[in-house]
PDB file with SEQRES, HELIX, SHEET and CRYST1 records, atoms N, CA, C and O in Angstrom:
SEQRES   1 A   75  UNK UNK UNK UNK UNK UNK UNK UNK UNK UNK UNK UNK UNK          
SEQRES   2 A   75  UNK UNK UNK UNK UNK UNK UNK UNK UNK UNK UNK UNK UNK          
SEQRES   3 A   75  UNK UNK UNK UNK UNK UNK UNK UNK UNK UNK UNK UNK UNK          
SEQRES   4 A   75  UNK UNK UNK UNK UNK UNK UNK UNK UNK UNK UNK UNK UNK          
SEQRES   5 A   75  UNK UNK UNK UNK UNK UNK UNK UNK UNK UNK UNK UNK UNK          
SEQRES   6 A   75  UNK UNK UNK UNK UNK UNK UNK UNK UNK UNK                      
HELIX    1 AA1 UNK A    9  UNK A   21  1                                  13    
HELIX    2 AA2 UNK A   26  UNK A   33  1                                   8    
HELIX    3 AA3 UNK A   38  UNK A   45  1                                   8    
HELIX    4 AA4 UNK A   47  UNK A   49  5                                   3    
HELIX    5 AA5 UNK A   55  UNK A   62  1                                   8    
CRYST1    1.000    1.000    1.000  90.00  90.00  90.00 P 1           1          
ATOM      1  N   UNK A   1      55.703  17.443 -81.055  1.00  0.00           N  
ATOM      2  CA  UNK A   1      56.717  16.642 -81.720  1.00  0.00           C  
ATOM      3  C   UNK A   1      56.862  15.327 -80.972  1.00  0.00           C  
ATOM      4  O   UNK A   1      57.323  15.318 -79.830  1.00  0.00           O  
ATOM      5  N   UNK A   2      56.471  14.193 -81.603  1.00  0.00           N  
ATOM      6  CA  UNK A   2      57.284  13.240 -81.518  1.00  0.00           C  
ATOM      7  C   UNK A   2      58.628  12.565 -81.014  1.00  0.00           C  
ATOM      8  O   UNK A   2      59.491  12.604 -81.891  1.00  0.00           O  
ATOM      9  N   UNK A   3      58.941  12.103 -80.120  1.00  0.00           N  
ATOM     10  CA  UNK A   3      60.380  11.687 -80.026  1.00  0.00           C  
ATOM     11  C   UNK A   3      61.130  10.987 -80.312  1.00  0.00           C  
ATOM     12  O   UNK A   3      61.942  11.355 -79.463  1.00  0.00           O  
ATOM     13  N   UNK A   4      61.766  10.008 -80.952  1.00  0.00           N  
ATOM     14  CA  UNK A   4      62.126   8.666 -81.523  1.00  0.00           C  
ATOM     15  C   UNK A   4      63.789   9.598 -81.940  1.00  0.00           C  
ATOM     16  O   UNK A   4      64.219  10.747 -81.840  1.00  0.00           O  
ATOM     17  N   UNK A   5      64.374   8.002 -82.525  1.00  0.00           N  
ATOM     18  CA  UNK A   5      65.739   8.551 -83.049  1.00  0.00           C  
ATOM     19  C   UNK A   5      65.539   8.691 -83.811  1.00  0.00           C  
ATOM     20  O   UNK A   5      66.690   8.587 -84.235  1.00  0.00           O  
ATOM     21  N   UNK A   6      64.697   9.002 -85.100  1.00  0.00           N  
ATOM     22  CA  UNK A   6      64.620   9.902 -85.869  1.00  0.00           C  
ATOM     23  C   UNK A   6      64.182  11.264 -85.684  1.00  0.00           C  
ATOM     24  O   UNK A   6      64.897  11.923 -86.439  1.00  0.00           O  
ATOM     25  N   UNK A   7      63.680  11.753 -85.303  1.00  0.00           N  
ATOM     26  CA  UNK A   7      63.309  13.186 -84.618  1.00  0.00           C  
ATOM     27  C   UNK A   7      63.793  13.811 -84.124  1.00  0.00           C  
ATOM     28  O   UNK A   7      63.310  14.906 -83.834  1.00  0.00           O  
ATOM     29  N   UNK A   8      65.603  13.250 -83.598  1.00  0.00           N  
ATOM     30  CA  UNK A   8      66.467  13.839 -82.872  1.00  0.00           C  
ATOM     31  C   UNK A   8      66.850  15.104 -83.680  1.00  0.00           C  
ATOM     32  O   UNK A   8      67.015  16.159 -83.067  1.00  0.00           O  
ATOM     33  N   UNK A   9      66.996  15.056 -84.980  1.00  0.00           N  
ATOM     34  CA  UNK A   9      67.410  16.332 -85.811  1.00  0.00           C  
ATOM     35  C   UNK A   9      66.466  17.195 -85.310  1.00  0.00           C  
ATOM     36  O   UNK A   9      66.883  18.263 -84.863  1.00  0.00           O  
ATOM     37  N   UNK A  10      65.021  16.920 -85.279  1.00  0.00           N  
ATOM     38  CA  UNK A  10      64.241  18.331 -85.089  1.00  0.00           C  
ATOM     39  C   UNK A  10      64.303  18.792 -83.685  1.00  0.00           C  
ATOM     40  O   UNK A  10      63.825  19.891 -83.404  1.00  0.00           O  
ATOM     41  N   UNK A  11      64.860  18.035 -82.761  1.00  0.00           N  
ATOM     42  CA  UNK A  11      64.800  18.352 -81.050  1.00  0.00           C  
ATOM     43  C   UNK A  11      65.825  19.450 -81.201  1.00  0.00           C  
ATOM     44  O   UNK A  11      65.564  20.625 -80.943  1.00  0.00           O  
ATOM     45  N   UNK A  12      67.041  19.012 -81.643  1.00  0.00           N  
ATOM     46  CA  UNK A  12      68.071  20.005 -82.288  1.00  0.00           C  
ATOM     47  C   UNK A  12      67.625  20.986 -82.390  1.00  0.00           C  
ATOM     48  O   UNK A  12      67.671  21.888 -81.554  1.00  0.00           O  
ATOM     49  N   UNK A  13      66.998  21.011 -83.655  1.00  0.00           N  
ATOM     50  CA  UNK A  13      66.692  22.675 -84.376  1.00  0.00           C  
ATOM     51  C   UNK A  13      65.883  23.256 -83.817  1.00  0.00           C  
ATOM     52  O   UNK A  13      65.659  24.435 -84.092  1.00  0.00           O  
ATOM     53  N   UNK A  14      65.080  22.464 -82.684  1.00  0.00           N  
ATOM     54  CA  UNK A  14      64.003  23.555 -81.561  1.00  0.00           C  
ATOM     55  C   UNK A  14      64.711  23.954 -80.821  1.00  0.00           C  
ATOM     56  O   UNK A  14      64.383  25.071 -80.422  1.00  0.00           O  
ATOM     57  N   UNK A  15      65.884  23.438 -80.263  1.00  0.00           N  
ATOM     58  CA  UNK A  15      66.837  23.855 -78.837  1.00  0.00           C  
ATOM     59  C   UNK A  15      67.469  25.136 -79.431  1.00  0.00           C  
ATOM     60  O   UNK A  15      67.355  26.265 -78.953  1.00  0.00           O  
ATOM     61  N   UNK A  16      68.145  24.794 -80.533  1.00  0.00           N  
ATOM     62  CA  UNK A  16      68.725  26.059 -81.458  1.00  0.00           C  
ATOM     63  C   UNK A  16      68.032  27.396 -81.448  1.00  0.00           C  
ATOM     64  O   UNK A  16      68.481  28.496 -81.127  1.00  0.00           O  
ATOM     65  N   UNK A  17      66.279  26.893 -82.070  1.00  0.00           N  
ATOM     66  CA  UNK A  17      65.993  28.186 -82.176  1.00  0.00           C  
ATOM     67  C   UNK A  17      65.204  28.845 -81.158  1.00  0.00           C  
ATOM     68  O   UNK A  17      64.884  30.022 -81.326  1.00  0.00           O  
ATOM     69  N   UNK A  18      64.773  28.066 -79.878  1.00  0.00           N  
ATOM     70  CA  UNK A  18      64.638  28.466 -78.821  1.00  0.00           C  
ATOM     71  C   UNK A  18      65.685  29.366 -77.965  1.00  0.00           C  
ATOM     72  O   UNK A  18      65.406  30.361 -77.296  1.00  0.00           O  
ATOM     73  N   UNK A  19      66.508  28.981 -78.086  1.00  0.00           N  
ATOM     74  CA  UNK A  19      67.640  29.439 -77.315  1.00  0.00           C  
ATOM     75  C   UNK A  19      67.785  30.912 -78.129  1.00  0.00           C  
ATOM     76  O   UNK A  19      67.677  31.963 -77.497  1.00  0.00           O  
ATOM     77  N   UNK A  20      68.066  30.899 -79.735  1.00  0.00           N  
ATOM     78  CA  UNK A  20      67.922  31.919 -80.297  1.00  0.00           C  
ATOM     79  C   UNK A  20      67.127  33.023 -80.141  1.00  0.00           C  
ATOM     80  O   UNK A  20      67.523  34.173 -79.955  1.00  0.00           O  
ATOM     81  N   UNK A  21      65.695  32.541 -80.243  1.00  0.00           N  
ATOM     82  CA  UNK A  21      64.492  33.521 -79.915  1.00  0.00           C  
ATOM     83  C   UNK A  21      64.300  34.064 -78.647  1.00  0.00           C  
ATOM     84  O   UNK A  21      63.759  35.158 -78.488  1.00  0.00           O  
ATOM     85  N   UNK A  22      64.901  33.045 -77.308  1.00  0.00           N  
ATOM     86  CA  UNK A  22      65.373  34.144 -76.128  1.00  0.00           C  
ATOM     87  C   UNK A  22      66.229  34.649 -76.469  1.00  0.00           C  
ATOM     88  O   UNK A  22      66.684  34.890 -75.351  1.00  0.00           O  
ATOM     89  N   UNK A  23      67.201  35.233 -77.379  1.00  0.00           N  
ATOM     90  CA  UNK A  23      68.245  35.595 -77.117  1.00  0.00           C  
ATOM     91  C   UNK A  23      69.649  35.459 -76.212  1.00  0.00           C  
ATOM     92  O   UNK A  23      70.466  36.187 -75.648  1.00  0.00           O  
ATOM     93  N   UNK A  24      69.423  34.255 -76.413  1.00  0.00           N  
ATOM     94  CA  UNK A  24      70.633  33.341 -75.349  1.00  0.00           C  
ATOM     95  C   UNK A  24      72.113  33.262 -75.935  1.00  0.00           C  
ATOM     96  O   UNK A  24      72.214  32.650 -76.999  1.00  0.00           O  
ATOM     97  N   UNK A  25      73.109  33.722 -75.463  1.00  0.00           N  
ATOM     98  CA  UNK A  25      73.873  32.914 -75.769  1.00  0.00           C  
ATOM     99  C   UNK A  25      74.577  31.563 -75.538  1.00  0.00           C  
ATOM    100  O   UNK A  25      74.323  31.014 -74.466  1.00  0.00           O  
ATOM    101  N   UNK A  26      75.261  31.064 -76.222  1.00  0.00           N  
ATOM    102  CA  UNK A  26      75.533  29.417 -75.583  1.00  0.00           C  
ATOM    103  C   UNK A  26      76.009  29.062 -73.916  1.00  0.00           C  
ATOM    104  O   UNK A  26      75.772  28.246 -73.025  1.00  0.00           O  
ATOM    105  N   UNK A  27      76.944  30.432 -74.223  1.00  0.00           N  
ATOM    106  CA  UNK A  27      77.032  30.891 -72.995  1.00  0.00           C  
ATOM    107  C   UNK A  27      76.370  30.688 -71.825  1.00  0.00           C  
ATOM    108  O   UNK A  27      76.421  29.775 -71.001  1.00  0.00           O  
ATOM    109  N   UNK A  28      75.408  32.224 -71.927  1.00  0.00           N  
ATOM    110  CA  UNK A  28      74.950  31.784 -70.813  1.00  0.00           C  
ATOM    111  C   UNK A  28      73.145  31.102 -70.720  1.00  0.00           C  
ATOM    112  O   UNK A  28      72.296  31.519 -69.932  1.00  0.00           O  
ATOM    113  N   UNK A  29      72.990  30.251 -71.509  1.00  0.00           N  
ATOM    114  CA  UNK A  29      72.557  29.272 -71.599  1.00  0.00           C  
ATOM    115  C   UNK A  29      73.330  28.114 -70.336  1.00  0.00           C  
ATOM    116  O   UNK A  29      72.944  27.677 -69.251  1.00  0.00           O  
ATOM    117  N   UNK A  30      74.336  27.972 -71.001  1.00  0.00           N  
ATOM    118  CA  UNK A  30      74.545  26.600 -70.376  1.00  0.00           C  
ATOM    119  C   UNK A  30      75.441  27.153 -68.492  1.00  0.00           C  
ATOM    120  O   UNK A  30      75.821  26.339 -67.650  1.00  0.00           O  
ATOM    121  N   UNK A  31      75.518  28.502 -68.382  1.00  0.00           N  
ATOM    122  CA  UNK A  31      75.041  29.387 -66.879  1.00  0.00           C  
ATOM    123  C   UNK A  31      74.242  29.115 -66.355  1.00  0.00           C  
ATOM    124  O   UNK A  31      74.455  28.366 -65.402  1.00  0.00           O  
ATOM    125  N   UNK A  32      72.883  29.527 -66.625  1.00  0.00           N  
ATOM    126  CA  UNK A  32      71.724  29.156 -66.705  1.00  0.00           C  
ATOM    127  C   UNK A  32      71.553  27.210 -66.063  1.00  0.00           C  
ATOM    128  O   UNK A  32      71.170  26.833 -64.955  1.00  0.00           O  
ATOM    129  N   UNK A  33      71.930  26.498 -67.061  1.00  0.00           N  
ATOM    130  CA  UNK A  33      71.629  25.231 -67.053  1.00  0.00           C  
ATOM    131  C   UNK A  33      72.803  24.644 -66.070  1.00  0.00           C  
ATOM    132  O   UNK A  33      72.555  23.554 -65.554  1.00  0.00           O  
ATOM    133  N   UNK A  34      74.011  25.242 -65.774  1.00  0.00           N  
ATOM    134  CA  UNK A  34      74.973  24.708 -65.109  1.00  0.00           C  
ATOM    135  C   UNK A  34      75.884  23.666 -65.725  1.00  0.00           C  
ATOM    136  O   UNK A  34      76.508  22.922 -64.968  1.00  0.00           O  
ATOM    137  N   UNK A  35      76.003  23.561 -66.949  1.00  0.00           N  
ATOM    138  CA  UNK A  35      76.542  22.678 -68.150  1.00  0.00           C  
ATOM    139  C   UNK A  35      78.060  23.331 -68.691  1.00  0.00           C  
ATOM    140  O   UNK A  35      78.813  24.195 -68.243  1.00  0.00           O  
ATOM    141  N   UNK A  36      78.079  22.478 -69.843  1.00  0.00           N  
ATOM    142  CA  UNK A  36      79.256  23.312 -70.574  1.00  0.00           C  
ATOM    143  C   UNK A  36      78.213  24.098 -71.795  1.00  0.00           C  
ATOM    144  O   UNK A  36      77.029  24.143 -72.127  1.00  0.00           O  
ATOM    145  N   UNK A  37      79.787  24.758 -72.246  1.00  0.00           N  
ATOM    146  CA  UNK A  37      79.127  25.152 -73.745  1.00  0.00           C  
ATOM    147  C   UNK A  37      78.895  24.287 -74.593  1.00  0.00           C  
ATOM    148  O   UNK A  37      78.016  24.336 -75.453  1.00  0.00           O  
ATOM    149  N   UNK A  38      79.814  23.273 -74.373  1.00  0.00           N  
ATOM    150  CA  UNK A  38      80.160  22.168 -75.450  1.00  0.00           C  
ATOM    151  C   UNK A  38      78.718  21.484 -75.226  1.00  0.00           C  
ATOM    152  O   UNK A  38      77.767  21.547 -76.005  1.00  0.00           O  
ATOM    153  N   UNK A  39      78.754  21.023 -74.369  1.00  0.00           N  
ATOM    154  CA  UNK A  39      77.086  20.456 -74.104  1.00  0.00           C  
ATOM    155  C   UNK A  39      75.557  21.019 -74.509  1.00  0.00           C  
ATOM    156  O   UNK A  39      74.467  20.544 -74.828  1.00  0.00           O  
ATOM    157  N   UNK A  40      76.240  22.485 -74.268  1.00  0.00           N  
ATOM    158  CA  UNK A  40      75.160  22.886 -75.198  1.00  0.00           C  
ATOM    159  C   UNK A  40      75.212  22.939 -77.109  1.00  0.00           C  
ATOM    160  O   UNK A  40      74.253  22.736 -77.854  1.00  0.00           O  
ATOM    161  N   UNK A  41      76.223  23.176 -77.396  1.00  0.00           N  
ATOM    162  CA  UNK A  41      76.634  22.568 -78.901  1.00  0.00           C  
ATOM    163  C   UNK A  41      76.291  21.339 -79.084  1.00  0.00           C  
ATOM    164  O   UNK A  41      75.536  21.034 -80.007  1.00  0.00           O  
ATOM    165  N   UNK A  42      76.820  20.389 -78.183  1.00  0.00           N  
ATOM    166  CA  UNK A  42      76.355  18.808 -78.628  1.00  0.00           C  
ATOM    167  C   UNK A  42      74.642  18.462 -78.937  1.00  0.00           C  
ATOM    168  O   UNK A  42      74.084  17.705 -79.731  1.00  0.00           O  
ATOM    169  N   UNK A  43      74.170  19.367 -77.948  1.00  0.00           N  
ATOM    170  CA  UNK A  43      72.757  19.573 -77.812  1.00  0.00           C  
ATOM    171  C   UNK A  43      71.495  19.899 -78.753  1.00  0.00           C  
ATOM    172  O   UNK A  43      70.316  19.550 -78.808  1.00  0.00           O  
ATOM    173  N   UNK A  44      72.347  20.737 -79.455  1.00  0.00           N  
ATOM    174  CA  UNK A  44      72.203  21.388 -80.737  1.00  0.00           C  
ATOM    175  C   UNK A  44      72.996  20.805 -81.994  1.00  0.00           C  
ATOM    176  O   UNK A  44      72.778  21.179 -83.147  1.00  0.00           O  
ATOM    177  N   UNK A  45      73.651  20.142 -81.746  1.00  0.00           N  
ATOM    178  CA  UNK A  45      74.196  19.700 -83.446  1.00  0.00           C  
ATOM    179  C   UNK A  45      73.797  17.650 -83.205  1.00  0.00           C  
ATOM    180  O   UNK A  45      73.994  16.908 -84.167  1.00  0.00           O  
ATOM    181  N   UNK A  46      73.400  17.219 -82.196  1.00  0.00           N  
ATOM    182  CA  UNK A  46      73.670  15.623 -81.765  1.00  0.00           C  
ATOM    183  C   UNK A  46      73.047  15.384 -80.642  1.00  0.00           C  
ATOM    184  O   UNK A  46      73.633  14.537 -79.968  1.00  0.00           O  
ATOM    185  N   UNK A  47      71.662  15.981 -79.969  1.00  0.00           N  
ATOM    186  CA  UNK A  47      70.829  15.398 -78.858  1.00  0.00           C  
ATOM    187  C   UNK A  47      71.198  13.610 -78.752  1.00  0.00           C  
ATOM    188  O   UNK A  47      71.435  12.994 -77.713  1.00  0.00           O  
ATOM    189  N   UNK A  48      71.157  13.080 -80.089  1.00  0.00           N  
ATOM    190  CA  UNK A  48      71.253  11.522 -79.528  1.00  0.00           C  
ATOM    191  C   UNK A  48      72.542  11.052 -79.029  1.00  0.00           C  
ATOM    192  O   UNK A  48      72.716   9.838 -78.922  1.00  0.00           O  
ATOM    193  N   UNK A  49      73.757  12.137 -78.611  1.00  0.00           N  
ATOM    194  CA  UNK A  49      74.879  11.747 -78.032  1.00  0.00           C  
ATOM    195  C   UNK A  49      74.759  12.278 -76.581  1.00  0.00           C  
ATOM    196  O   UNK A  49      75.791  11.963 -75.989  1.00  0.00           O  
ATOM    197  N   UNK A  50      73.653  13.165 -75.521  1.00  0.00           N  
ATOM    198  CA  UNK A  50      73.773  13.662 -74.920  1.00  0.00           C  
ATOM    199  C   UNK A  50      73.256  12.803 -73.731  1.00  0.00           C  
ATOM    200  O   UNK A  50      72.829  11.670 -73.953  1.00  0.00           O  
ATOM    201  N   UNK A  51      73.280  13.204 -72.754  1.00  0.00           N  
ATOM    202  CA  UNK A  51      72.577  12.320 -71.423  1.00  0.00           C  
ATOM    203  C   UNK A  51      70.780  13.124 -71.390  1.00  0.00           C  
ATOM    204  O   UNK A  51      70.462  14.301 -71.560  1.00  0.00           O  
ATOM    205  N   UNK A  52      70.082  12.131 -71.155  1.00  0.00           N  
ATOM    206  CA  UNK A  52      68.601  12.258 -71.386  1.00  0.00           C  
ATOM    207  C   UNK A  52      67.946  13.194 -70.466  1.00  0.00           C  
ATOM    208  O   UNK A  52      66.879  13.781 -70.643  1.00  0.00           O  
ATOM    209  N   UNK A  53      68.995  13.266 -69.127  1.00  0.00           N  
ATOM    210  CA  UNK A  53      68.818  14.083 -67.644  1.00  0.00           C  
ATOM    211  C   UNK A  53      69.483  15.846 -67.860  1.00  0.00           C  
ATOM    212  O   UNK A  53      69.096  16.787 -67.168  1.00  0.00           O  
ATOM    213  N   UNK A  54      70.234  15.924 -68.654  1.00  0.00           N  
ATOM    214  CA  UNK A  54      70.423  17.008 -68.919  1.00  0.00           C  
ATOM    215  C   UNK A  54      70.215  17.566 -70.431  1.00  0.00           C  
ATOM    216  O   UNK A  54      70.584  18.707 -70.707  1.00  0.00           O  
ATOM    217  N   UNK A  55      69.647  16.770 -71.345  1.00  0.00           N  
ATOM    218  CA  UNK A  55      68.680  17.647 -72.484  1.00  0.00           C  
ATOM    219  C   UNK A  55      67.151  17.938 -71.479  1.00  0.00           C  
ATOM    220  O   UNK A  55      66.503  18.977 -71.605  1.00  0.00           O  
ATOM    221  N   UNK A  56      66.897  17.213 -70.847  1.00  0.00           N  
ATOM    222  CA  UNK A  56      65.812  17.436 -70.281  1.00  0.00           C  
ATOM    223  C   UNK A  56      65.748  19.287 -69.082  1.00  0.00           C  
ATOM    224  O   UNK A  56      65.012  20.251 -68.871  1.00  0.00           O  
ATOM    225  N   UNK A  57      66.985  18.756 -68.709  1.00  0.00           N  
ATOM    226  CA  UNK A  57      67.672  20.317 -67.897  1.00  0.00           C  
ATOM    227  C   UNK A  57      67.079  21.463 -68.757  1.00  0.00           C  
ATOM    228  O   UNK A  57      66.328  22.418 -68.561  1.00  0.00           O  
ATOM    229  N   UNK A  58      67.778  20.916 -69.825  1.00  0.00           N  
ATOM    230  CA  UNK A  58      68.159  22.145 -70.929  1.00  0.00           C  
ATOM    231  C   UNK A  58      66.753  22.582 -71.733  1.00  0.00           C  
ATOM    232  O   UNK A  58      66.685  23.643 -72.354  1.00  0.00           O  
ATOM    233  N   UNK A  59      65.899  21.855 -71.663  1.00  0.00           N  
ATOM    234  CA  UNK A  59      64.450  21.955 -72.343  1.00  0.00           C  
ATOM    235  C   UNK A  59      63.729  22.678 -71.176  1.00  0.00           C  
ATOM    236  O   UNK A  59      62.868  23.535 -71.373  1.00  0.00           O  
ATOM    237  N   UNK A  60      64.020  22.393 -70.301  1.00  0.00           N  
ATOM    238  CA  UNK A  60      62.906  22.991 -69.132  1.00  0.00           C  
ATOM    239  C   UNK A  60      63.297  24.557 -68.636  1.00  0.00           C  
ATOM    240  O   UNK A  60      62.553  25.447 -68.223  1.00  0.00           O  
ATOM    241  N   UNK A  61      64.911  24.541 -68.862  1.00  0.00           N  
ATOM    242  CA  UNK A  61      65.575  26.356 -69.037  1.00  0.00           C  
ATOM    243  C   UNK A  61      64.764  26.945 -69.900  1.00  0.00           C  
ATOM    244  O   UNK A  61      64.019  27.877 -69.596  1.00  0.00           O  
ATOM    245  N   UNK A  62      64.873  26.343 -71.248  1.00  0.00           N  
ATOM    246  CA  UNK A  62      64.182  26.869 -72.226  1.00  0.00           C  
ATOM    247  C   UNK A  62      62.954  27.244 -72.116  1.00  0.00           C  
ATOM    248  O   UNK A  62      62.642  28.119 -72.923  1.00  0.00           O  
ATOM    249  N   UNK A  63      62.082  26.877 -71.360  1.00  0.00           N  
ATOM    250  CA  UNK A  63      60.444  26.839 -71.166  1.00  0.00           C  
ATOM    251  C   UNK A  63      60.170  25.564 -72.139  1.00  0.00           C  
ATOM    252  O   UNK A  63      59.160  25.867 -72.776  1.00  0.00           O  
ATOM    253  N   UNK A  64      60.676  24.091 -72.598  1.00  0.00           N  
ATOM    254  CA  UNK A  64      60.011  23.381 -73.460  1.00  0.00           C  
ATOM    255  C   UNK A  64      59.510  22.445 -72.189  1.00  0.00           C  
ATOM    256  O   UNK A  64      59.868  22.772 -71.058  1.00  0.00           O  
ATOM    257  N   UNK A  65      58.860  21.533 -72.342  1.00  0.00           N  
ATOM    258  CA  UNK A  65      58.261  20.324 -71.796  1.00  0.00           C  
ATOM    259  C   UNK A  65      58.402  19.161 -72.949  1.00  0.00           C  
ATOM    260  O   UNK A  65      58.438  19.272 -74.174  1.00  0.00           O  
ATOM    261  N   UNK A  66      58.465  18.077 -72.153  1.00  0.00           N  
ATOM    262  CA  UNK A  66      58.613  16.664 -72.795  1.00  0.00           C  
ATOM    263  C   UNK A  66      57.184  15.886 -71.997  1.00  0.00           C  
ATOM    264  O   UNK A  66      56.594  16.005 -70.923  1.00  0.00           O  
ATOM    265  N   UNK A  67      57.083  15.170 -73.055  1.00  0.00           N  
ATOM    266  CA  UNK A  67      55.945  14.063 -71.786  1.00  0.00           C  
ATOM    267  C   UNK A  67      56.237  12.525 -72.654  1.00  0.00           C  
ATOM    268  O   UNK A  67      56.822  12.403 -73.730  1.00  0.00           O  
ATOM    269  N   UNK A  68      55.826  11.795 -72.084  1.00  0.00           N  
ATOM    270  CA  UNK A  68      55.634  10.281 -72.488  1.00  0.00           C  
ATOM    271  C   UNK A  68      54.592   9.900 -72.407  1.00  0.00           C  
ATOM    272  O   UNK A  68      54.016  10.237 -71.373  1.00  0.00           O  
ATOM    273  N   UNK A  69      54.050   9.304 -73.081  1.00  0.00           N  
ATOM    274  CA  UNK A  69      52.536   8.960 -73.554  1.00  0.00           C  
ATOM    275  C   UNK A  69      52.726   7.608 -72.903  1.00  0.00           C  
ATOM    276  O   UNK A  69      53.867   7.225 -72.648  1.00  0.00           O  
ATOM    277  N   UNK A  70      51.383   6.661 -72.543  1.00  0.00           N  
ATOM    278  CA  UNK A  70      51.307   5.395 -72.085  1.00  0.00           C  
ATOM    279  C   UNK A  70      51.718   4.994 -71.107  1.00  0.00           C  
ATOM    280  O   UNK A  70      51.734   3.801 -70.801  1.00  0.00           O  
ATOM    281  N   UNK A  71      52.105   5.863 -70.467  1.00  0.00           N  
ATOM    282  CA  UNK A  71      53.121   5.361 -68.581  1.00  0.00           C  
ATOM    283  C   UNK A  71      51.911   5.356 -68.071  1.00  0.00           C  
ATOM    284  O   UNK A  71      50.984   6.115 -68.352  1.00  0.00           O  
ATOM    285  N   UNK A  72      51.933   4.440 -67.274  1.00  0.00           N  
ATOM    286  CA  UNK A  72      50.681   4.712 -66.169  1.00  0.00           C  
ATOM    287  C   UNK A  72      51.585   4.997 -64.819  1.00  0.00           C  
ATOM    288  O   UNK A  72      52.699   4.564 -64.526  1.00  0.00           O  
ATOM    289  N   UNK A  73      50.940   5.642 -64.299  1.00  0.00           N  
ATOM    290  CA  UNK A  73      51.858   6.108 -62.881  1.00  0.00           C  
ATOM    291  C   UNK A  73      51.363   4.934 -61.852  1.00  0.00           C  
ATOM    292  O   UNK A  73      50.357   4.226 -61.889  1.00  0.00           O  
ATOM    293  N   UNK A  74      52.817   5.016 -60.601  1.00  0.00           N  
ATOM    294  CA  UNK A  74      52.609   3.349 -60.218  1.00  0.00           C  
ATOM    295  C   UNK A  74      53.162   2.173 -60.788  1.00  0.00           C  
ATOM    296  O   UNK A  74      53.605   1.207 -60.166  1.00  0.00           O  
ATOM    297  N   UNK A  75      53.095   2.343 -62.159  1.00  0.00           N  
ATOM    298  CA  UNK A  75      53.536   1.208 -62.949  1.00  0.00           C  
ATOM    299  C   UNK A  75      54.955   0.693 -62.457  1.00  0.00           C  
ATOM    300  O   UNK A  75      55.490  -0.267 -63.012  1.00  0.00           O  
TER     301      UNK A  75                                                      
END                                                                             
């Protein structure tokens, strides 16, 4: 997937159903991540309102990875 502010809906619905398919609750999900619940709701209903350092938290609990294409390291 792609990342842009349009794509934020689908980052959503992967966090959702990731979290789902472990069997997480929001709970302790955001135990886990050291967050709120609310943060994890925001996370899931509005990634583009969240801080970039802790969706990133919250993707890497999950087992997801992010990357950025075109960085050269050093740069």
């Amino acid at each position: 997937m792609q990342l842009h502010t349009q794509t934020l809906n689908a980052l959503a619905i992967r966090l959702r159903h990731e979290r789902q398919v472990q069997n997480l609750s929001r709970e302790q999900l955001a135990a886990v991540c050291n967050v709120s619940t609310s943060f994890i709701r925001d996370a899931e209903s509005d990634p583009g309102s969240c801080s970039l350092a802790l969706l990133l938290k919250l993707m890497q609990a999950l087992g997801l990875k992010a990357s950025i294409d075109g960085w050269e390291s050093g740069a």
